[in-house]
C-alpha positions as CSV (number, residue, x, y, z in Angstrom):
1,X,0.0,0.0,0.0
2,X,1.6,3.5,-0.6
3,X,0.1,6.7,0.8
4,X,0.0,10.3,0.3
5,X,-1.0,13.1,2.4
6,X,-1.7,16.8,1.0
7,X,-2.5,19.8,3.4
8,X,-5.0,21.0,0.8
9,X,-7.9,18.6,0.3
10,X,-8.8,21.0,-2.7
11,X,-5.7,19.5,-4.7
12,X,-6.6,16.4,-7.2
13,X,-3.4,14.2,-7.6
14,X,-1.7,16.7,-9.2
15,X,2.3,17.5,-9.5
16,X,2.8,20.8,-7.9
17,X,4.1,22.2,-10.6
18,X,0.8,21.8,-12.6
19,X,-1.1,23.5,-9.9
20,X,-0.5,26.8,-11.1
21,X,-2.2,26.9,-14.3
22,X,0.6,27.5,-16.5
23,X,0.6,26.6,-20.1
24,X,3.0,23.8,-21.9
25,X,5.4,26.5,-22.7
26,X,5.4,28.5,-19.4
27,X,5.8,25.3,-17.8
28,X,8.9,24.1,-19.5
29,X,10.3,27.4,-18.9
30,X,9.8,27.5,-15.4
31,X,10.9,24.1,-15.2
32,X,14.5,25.5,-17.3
33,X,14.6,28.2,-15.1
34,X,14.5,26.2,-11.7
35,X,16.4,23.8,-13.1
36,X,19.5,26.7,-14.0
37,X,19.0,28.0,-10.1
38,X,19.2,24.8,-8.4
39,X,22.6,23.9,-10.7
40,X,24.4,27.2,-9.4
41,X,22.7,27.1,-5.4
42,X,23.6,23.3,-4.6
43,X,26.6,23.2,-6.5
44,X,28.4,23.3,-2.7
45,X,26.5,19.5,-2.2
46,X,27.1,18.3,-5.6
47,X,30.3,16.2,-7.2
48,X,29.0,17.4,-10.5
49,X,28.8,13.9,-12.1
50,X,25.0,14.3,-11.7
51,X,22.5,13.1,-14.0
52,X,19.4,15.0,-15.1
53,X,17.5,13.0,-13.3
54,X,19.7,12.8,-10.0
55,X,19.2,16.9,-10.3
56,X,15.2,16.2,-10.7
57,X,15.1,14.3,-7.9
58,X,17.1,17.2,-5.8
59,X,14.7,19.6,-7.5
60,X,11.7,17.1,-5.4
61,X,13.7,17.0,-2.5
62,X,14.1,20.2,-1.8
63,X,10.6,21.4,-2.3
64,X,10.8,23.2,-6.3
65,X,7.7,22.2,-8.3
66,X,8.2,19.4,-10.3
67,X,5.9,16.8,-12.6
68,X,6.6,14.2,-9.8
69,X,4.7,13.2,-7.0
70,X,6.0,11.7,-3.8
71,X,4.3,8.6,-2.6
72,X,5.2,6.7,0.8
73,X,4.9,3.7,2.4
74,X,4.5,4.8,5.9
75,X,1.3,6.7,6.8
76,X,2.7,8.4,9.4
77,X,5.0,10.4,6.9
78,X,1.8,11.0,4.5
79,X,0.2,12.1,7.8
80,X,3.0,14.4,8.6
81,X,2.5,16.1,5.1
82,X,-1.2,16.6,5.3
83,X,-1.3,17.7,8.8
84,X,1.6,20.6,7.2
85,X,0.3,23.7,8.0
86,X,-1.6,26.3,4.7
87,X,-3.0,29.0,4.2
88,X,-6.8,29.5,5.6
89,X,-8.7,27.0,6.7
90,X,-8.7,24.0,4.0
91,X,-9.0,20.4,5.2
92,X,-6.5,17.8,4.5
93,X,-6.4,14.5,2.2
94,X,-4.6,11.4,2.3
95,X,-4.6,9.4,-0.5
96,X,-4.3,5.0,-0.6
97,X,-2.9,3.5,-3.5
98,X,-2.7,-0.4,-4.0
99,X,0.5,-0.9,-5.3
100,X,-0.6,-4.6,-6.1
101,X,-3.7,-3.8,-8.2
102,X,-1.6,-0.7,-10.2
103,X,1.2,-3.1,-11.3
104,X,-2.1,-5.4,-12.5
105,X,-3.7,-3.1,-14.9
106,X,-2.7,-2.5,-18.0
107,X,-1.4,0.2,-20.2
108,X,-3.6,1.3,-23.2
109,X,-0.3,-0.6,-25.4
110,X,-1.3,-3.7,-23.1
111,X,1.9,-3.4,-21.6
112,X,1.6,-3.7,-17.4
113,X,2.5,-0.4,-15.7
114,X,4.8,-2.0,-13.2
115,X,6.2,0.6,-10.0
116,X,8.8,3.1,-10.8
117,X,11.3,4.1,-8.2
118,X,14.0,6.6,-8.1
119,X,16.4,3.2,-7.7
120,X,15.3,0.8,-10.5
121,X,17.6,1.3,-13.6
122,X,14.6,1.9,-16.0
123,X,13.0,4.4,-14.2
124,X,16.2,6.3,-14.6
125,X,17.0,5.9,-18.1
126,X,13.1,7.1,-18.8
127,X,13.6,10.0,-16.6
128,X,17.3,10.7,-18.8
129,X,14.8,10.4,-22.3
130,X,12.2,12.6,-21.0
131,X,14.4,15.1,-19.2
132,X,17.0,15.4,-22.0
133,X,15.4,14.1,-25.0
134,X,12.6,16.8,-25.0
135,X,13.9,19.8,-23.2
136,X,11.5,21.7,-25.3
137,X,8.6,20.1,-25.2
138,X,7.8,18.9,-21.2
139,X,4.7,16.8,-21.5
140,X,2.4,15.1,-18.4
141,X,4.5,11.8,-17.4
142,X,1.8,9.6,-18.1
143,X,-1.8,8.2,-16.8
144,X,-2.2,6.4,-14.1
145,X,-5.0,4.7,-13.6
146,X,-7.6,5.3,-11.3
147,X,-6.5,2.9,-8.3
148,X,-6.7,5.3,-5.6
149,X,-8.9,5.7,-3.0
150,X,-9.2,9.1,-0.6
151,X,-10.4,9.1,2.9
């Protein structure tokens, strides 16, 4: 089971970065743009033999906006995140996803979707193709389908 918790039960499962209503292009410039600060700021905790998606991941960490959203297997981290404090007086979410029935459906190619983590080698070398390989174009990541359930 993997879990999510957002301060703002308003939010869909949405990457923050797609929360602000920016179009394609204003997205991959923003995206560029954070991307060129982070390189010069945390080049102090970098060897420099980063990756794009190593830098991607740093972006996450660190709280930029990025097309990736973090998922947990421990509620009381998802709990931590949607108890964070906000702006006004919105209610919180937390989100379950069964792992075991995602990695069962099927893609519309009829290709399984499987789990991607930072750590598997493939998850990597897809980040490397969409980070690199269309640095002018940014699309969405992907559908997922609708195994989620929000209490």
């Amino acid at each position: 089971m993997l879990v999510r918790g957002q301060s703002d039960s308003r939010w869909e499962l949405t990457p923050r970065l797609y929360r602000f209503g920016l179009t394609t292009e204003d997205i991959a410039n923003t995206e560029r743009h954070m991307e060129q600060d982070l390189r010069i700021m945390s080049a102090s905790i970098r060897n420099g033999a980063e990756k794009d998606h190593d830098l991607y991941f740093l972006q996450q960490h660190y709280g930029m906006p990025t097309r990736l959203l973090d998922w947990t297997t421990n509620p009381l981290i998802a709990l931590y995140f949607a108890c964070e404090p906000i702006q006004g007086d919105q209610c919180d979410k937390v989100f379950f996803l069964d792992a075991y029935e995602l990695v069962k459906s099927k893609r519309p190619d009829g290709r399984n979707f499987g789990i991607a983590t930072s750590g598997r080698l493939e998850f990597c070398a897809w980040m490397d193709h969409i980070l690199v390989g269309s640095r002018n174009r940014r699309d969405d990541f992907g559908n997922v389908p609708d195994s989620t359930r929000t209490f």
